[in-house]
N, C-alpha and C positions, 0 to 999 in steps of 0.2 A: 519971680517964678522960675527963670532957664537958672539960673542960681543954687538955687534952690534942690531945682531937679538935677541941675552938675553934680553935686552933692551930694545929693542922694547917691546917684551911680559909682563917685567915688566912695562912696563909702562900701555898697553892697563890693566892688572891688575889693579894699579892702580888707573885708569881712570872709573872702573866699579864698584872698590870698593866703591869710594868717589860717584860714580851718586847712588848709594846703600846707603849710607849714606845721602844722601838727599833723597830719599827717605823714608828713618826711621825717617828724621828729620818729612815727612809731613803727616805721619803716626802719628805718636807724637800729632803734632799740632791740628789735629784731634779726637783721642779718647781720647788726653792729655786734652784739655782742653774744647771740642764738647759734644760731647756722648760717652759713652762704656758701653753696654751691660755688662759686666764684673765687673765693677768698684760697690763697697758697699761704700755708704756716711756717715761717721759718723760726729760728732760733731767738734770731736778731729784728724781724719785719714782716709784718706780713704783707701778701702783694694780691693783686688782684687781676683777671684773666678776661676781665669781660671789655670787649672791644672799643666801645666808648670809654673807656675811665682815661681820662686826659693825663694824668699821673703814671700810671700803672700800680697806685700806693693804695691799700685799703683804709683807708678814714673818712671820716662826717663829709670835708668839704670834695672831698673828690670821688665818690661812690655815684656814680651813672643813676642809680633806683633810689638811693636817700634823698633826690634833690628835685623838686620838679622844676625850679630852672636851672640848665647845664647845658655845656658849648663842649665841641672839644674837636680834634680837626685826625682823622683819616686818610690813607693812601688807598686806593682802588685804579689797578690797572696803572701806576707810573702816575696818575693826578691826584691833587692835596684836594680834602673838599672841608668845608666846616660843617660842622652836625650843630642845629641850635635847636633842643627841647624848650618850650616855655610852656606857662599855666594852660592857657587858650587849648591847651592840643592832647591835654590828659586824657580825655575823653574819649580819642581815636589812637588806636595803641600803631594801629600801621600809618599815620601822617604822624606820629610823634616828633620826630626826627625832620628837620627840616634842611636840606643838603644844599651846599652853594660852593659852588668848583670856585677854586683860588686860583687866581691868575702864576703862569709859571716865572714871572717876573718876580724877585723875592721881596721886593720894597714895595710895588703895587698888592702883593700879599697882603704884608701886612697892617697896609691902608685897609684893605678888604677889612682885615678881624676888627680894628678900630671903628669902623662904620658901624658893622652888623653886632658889634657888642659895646656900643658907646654909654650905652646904662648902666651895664654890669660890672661885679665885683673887680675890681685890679687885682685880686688874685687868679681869677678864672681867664682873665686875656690876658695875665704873665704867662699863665701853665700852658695855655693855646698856641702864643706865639712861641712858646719854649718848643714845645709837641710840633709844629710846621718846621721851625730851624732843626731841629733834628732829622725830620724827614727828609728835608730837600739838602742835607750831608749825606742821609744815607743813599741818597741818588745819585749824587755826584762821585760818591766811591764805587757804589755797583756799575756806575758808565766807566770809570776808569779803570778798573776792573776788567771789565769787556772789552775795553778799545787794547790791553796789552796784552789780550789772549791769552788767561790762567788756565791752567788745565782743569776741567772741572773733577770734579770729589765725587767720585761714586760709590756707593757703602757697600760695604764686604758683608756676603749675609755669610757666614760663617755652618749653618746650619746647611745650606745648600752646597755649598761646597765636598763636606763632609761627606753626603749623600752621593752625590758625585761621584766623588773619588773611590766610595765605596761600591759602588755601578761597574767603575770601569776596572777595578782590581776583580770581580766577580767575572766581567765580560771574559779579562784576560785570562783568568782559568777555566772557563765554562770553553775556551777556542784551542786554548794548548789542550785541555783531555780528549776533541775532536781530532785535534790532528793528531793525536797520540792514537787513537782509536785509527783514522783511518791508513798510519802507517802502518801501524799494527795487523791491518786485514789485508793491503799491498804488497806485504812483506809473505801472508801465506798464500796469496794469491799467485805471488810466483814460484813457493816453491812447491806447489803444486796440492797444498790441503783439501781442497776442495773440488781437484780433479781439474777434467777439461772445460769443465762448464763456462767459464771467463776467462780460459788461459787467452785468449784472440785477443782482450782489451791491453796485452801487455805490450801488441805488436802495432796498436796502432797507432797513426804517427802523432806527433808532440801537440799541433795547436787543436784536433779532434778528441785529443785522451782523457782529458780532465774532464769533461762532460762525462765521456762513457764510464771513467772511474767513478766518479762520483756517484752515478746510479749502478753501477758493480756493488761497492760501497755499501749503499744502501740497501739493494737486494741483498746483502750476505747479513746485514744488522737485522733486516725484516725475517730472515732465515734464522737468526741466531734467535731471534726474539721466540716465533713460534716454537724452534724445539724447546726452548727451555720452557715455554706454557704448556 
């Protein structure tokens, strides 16, 4: 009878593995060869952009959505982690993903992937351990990097600049026709155009003059303004 019922349950297994697997097939046939959001076209390959694909290659065996079991290993924050989806967890789209930090030891690493994926394809913990050895190089070159102090790269917005520079060539005529204006009215202000009325700003001394010029200046522009209204 426990035989029997073993049996049974292996089968309804199965029975839901394989309807799962036709499912991936028509998954497949769809962003395989339809549409996918995901998928970059080139000439030569096409690649794919979505954060789990252990490849970064778009086909059958490495596509994150065509496959309900897939592994594939992550960098977040300087730590390797493995992502393992399996059947059990289709059902919950936010626990899909099941995450286990790798030790930063590289050989107890990859004891870790051999554990947690001792069932699975040899092609998917080839790709795994490929995808972790590349991560923990690209680590060791960004630390070494850092330890010989590069100067860092900061991008030239080319547009801002322009603008910029266009600002201050503006600034610097908009300040020469000022002072061109206010020599202009210091110059008749001495020789006497407009009477006595400000001749006294001429005589007063150097570090109090510029203020009173200034609004001399001004009242004679405010003065020039109204007659011409």
């Amino acid at each position: 009878g426990i035989n029997a019922e073993y049996m049974g349950v292996i089968k309804q297994f199965n029975l839901r593995v394989f309807c799962l697997m036709q499912v991936d097939e028509v998954v497949w046939q769809i962003i395989g060869h339809e549409h996918c959001s995901f998928r970059i076209k080139t000439p030569t390959q096409n690649f794919c952009r979505n954060d789990y694909n252990v490849t970064g290659l778009c086909n059958r065996s490495s596509c994150p959505l065509a496959n309900s079991n897939y592994a594939t290993v992550r960098e977040k924050k300087g730590e390797c982690y493995l992502y393992i989806k399996t059947v059990e967890r289709t059902h919950t789209p936010r626990d899909m993903w099941e995450e286990i930090k790798l030790d930063k030891n590289y050989a107890k690493a990859l004891e870790q992937i051999d554990q947690n994926l001792e069932f699975w394809p040899r092609y998917l913990i080839h790709k795994c351990k490929q995808r972790f050895t590349k991560l923990k190089q690209m680590h060791i070159r960004m630390r070494r990097l850092k330890l010989k102090g590069m100067p860092e790269i900061v991008q030239i917005k080319k547009k801002t600049e322009r603008r910029d520079k266009i600002r201050e060539q503006k600034a610097e005529i908009a300040a020469k026709i000022e002072n061109v204006i206010e020599n202009e009215l210091l110059e008749r202000l001495k020789q006497g155009t407009y009477g006595d009325i400000y001749l006294s700003l001429i005589h007063i001394s150097e570090p109090t003059r510029q203020a009173e010029i200034s609004y001399a200046v001004f009242c004679l522009k405010k003065k020039n303004l109204s007659s011409v209204i």
